[in-house]
N, C-alpha and C positions, 0 to 999 in steps of 0.2 A: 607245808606247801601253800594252804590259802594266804600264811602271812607274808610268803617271799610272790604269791601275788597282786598283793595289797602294796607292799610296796611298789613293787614294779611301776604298778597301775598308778602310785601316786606319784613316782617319778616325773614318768609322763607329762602328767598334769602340769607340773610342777615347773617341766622345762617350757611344754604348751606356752602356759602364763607367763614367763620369762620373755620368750622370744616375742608373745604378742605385746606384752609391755615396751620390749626393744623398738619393735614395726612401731607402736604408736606414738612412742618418744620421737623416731626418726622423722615421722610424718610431720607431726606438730613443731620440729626445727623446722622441717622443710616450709612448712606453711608459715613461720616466722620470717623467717629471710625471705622471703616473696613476697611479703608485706613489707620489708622493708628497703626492697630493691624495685619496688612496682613505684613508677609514676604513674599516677592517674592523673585526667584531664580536670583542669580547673576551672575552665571556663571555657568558650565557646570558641577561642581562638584557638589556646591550646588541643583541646577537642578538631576542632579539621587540621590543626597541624602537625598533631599524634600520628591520624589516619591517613593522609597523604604521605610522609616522611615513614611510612614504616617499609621497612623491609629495603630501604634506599639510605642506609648509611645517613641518616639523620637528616636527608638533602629531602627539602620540597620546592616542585615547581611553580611559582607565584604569577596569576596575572589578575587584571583589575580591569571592571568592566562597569557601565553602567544602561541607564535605558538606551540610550540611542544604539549602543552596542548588542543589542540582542532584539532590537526591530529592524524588518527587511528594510533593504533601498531599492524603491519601487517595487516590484513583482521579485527581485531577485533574492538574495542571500543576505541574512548580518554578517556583520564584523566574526560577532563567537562562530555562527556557521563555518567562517571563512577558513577561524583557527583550529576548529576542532576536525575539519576535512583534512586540513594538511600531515594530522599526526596519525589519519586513516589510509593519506597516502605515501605518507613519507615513509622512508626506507628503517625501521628498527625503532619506529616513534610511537605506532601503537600502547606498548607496554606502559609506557611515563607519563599517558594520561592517570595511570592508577597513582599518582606522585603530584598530580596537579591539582593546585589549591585555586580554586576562584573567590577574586574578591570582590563581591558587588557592593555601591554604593550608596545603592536605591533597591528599593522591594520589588520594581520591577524586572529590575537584572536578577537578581534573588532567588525570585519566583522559576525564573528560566534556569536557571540554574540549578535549581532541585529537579527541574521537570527531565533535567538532561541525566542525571544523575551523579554528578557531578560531585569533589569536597567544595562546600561552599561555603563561605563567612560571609555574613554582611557586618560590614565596619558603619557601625555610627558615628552619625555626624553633629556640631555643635547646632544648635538652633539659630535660624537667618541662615545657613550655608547650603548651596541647592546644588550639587554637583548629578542631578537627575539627566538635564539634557547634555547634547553635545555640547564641548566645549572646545570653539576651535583654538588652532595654535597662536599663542601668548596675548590670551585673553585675562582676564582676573581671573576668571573663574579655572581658565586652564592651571595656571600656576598653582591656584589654591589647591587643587586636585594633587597635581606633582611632588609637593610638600606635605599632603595626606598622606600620598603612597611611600614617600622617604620614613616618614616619621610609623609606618606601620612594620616598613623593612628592618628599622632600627628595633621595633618591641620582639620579631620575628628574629633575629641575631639577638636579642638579651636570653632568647629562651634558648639555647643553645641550637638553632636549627640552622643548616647551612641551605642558600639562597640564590636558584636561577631562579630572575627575572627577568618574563617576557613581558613585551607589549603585546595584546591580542591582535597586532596588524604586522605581527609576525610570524610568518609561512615555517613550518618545523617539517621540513624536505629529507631530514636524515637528524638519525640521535647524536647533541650534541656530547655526550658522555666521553665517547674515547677522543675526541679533538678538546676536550677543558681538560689541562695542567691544576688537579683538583692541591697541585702542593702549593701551589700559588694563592695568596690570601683574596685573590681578585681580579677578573678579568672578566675586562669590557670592550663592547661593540665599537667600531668607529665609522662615521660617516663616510670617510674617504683616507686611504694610505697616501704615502710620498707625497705631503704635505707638511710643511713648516709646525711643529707642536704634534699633537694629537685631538683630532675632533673629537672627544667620547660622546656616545649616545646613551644612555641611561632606559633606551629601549629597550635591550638586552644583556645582560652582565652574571658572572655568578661572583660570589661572596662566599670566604667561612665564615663561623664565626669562632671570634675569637677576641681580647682586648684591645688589639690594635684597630680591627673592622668596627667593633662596636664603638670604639674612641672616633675614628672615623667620622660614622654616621651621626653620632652625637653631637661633633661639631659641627657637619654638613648642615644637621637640620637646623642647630643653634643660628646659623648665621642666615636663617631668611629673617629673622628682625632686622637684619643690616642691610637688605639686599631687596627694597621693594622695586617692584618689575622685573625682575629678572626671575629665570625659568629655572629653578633648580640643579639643571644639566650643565648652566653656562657656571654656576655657583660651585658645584663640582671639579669643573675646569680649573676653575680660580685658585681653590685649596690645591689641584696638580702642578700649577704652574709657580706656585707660589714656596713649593718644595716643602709642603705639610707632609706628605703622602711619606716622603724620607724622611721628615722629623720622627714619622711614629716608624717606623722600619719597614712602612709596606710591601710586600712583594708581589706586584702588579703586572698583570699582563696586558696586550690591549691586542684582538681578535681583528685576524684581516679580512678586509671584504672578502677577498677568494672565496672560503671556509663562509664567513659571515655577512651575506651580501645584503645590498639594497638599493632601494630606486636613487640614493643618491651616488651609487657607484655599483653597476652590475656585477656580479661575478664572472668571467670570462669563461669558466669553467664550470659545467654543470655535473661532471664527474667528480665533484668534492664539495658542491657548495653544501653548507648545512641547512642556514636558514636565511631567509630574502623576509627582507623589512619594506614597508611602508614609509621609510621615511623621507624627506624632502616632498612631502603632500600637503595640502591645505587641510581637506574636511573628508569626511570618510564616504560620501558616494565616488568620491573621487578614489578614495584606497579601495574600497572594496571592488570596484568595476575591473580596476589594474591588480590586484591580487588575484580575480577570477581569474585573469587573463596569466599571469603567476601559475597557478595549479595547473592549468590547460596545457600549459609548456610544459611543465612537470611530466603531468602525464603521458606527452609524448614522447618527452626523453625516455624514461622509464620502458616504452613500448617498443624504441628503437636503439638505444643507448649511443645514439649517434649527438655529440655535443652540438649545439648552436644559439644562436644568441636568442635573449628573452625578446617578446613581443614589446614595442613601444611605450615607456608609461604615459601615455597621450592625457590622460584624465588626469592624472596629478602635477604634469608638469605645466598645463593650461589651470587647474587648482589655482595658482598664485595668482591669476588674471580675473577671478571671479570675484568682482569688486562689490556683486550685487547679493551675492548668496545668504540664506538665512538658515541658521544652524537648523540642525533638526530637535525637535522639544523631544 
């Protein structure tokens, strides 16, 4: 009897050890293949564009800001104020702050930007290059900015992330998620419909990425050596009109005011519009004064759901006449 429990007992043991051996085997694959299927962040870019794009199907929402954009204009509101209210009041926009990437260009945008809590990168710049203050529309310095943000959107589609971008003087009034044709390599904003070509605005667009988009943007950025004075957006134009965009097989969409409005063509329709841009504006006391005025309407609509027309963009369309203005530092 003690010897057929001695057995027994070392049976036991014996399976014990087996099966614990088994567990620790399975573990130590498991902990393999997790090491080998884990990207980790490589650097600072990749790192905020990990943490914005997760849980969003690889997509992060990109905008770019610098000082002038996160100091008030007079007593009132910044530009970031302007944008980060709209996605508190727009209709299913809350959430996709957890998906947006800010890109400051200076420490002081930077700074505000941590303080908000926001993902944030500051993109460095070459030395002699000051993109700190405002830079009104198709200044040097504007353009230089514009061919920054191209050529940053391009290293953002190298890493495989796919790319709405906003301009911060863009009002996000409702998610645009289920209005983007996400099967589409690309679709962009336009200033105005039923017009001769297509106006594109590079204010707002999304992008996948993939070889054809990154080919794209590679040659978009390539040709500002060929193309001094011109604003990035008109150079874009040029490769569409030019029948690049079909050379490489793009499949391009281009977003109508309705859906995608702005002060250069209002949306008639406040029961669909998505987001209202700032564009056809000069300098940004003028955008931010006529955005206020943007959200006010918003918020009324929302309170009575009775459609009617936006308030006058009176500050941006007297903008163009302000022959004496001095940017803001």
């Amino acid at each position: 009897m003690p010897l057929c429990n001695n057995f027994s007992g070392n049976l036991v043991v014996a399976v014990a050890l087996f099966f614990a051996g088994a567990l620790y085997i399975f573990n130590y694959q498991n902990y393999v293949n997790t090491l080998r299927t884990t990207q980790y962040p490589v650097d600072e870019l990749e790192a905020a564009l990990y943490t914005a794009a997760a849980g969003n199907n690889k997509t992060v929402i990109i905008t770019m800001v610098n000082k002038a954009y996160v100091k008030e204009v007079g007593r009132g509101s910044t530009m970031l104020d302007l944008f980060l209210e709209s996605f508190w009041e727009g209709e299913g926009t809350l959430p996709l702050l957890d998906h947006l990437m800010v890109v400051a260009v200076d420490q002081t945008a930077y700074d505000r930007c941590r303080f908000k809590r926001l993902h944030c990168y500051k993109m460095e710049t070459e030395d002699g290059v000051d993109l700190e203050g405002e830079k009104v529309f198709m200044s040097k310095d504007f353009i230089e900015m514009m061919w920054r943000r191209t050529r940053l959107i391009l290293d953002v589609l190298r890493r495989g992330y796919n790319v709405i971008f906003t301009d911060t003087d863009v009002m996000w009034l409702r998610s645009p998620l289920s209005r983007l044709n996400v099967s589409l390599d690309m679709q962009i904003s336009v200033d105005r419909i039923n017009v001769g070509g297509q106006l594109i605005n590079t204010g707002f667009y999304h992008v996948r990425s993939n070889n054809k988009t990154i080919s794209l943007f590679q040659k978009w950025y390539d040709m500002r050596l060929n193309s001094t004075g011109m604003k990035e957006q008109d150079v874009l134009k040029n490769l569409l009109d030019s029948g690049f965009f079909n050379q490489l097989g793009l499949n391009v969409g281009f977003l109508s005011t309705t859906e995608f409005s702005g002060f250069c063509q209002d949306s008639p329709h406040m029961g669909v519009v998505t987001t209202v841009h700032a564009n056809c504006c000069l300098h940004i006391p003028a955008k931010v004064f006529d955005l206020t005025r943007v959200l006010r309407d918003w918020k009324r609509y929302k309170a009575s759901h009775v459609n009617s027309k936006w308030s006058p963009h009176l500050k941006c369309w007297r903008s163009w006449n302000d022959t004496h203005y001095i940017p803001r530092l």
